[in-house]
RODO-2510 file (C-alpha; in nm, 4 decimals, decimal comma):
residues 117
     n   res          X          Y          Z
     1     x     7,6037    -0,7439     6,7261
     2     x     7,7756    -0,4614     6,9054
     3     x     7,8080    -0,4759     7,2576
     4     x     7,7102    -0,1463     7,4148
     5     x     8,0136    -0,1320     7,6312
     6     x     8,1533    -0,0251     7,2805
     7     x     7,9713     0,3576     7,2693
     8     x     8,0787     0,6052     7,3991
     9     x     7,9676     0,7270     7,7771
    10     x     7,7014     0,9716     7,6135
    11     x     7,5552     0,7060     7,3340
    12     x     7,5510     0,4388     7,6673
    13     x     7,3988     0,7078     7,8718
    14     x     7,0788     0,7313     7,6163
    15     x     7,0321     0,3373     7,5435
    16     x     7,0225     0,2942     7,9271
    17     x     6,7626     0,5707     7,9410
    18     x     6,5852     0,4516     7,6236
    19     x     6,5972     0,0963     7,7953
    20     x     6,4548     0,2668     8,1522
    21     x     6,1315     0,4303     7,9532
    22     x     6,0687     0,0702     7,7513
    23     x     6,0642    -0,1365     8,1561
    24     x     5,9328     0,1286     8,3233
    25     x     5,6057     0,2025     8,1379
    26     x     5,6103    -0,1302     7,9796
    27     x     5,5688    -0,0365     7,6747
    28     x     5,6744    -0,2283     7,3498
    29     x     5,9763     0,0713     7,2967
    30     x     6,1326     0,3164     7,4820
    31     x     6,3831     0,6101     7,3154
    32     x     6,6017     0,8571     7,4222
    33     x     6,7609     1,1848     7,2192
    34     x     7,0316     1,4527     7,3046
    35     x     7,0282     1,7720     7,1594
    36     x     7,2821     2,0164     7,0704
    37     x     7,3193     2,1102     7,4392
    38     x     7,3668     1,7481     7,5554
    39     x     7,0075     1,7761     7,7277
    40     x     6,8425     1,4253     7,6911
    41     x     6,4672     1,3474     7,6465
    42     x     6,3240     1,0240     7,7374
    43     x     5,9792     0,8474     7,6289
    44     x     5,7552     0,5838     7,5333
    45     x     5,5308     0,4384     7,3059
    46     x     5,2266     0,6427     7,2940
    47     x     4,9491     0,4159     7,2593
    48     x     4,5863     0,6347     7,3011
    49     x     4,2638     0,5544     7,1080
    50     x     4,2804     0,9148     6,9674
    51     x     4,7171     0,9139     6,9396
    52     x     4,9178     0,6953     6,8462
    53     x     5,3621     0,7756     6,8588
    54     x     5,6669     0,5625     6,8403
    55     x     5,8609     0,6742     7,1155
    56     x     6,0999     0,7722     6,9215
    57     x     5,8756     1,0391     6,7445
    58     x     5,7860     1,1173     7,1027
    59     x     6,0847     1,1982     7,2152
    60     x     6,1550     1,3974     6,9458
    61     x     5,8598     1,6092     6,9719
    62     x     5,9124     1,6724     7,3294
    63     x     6,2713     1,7985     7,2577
    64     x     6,0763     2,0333     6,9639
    65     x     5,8613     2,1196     7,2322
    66     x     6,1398     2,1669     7,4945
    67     x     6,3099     2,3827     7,2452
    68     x     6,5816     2,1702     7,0900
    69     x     6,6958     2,3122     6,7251
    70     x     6,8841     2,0166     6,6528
    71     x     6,9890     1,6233     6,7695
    72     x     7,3547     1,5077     6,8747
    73     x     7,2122     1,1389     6,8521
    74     x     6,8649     0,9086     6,9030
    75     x     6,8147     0,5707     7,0742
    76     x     6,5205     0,3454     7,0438
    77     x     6,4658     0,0395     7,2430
    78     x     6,2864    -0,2432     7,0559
    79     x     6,2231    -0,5690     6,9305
    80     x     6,2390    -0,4415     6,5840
    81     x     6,5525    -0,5295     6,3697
    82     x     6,5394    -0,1805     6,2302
    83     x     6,4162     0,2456     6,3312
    84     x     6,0926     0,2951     6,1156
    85     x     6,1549     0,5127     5,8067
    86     x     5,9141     0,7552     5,9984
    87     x     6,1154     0,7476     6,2983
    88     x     6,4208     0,7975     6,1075
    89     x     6,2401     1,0666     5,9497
    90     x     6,1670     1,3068     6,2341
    91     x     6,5159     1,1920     6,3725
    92     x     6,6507     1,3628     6,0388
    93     x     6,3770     1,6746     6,0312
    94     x     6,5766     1,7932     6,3557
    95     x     6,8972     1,6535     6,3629
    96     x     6,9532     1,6306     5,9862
    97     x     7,0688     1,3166     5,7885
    98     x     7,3780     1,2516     5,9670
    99     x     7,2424     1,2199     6,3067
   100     x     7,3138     0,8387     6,4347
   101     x     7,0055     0,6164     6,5301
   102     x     7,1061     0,3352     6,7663
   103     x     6,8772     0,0673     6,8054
   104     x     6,9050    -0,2017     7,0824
   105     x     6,7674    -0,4679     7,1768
   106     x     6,5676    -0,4968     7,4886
   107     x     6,8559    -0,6327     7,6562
   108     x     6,9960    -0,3051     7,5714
   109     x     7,2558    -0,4849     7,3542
   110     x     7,3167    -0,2535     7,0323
   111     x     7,1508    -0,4252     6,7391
   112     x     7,2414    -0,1365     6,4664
   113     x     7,3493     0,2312     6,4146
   114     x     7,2258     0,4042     6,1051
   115     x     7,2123     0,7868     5,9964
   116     x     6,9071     0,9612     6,0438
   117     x     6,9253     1,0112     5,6370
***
């Protein structure tokens, strides 16, 4: 395990946020992305009868939506031991394959960092 004191000020700065979205809404994940401009975006699990989003995908999509053309880094929030491949996917679909996922735990203790790819 990696203690989160380890990242860097910007990769802290989107676990704590990712962290935030997971208490807030209690919801089983929270996530947090920064795009090329160092805007971040910040959601939750999206659980409607008719929808149904990771918040990881979520936050993704709202940076599409916001107008983000790429991803500096993504941070998800979970009791998973691992991102989704389909998180991981749309991770990679903006930011490309090299783009770091960190996962924590909901302690907000860092659990893993993979590559988007």
């Amino acid at each position: 395990m990696t203690d989160s004191t380890d990242l860097g000020a910007e990769d802290r700065k989107i676990v704590t946020l990712a962290r935030s979205a997971r208490a807030r809404n209690g919801v089983p994940e929270g996530a947090a992305v920064r795009d090329e401009t160092g805007r971040t975006y910040v959601a939750g699990t999206v659980e409607l009868e008719s929808l149904r989003l990771s918040a990881l995908r979520t936050a993704v999509a709202m940076a599409v939506a916001s107008g983000a053309t790429s991803l500096e880094a993504a941070a998800v929030v979970s009791e998973a031991q691992t991102p989704s491949d389909e998180d991981r996917a749309a991770v990679r679909d903006l930011g490309g394959a090299d783009t770091p996922v960190l996962l924590a735990g909901p302690d907000g203790v860092l659990r893993l960092t993979v590559t988007a790819g």
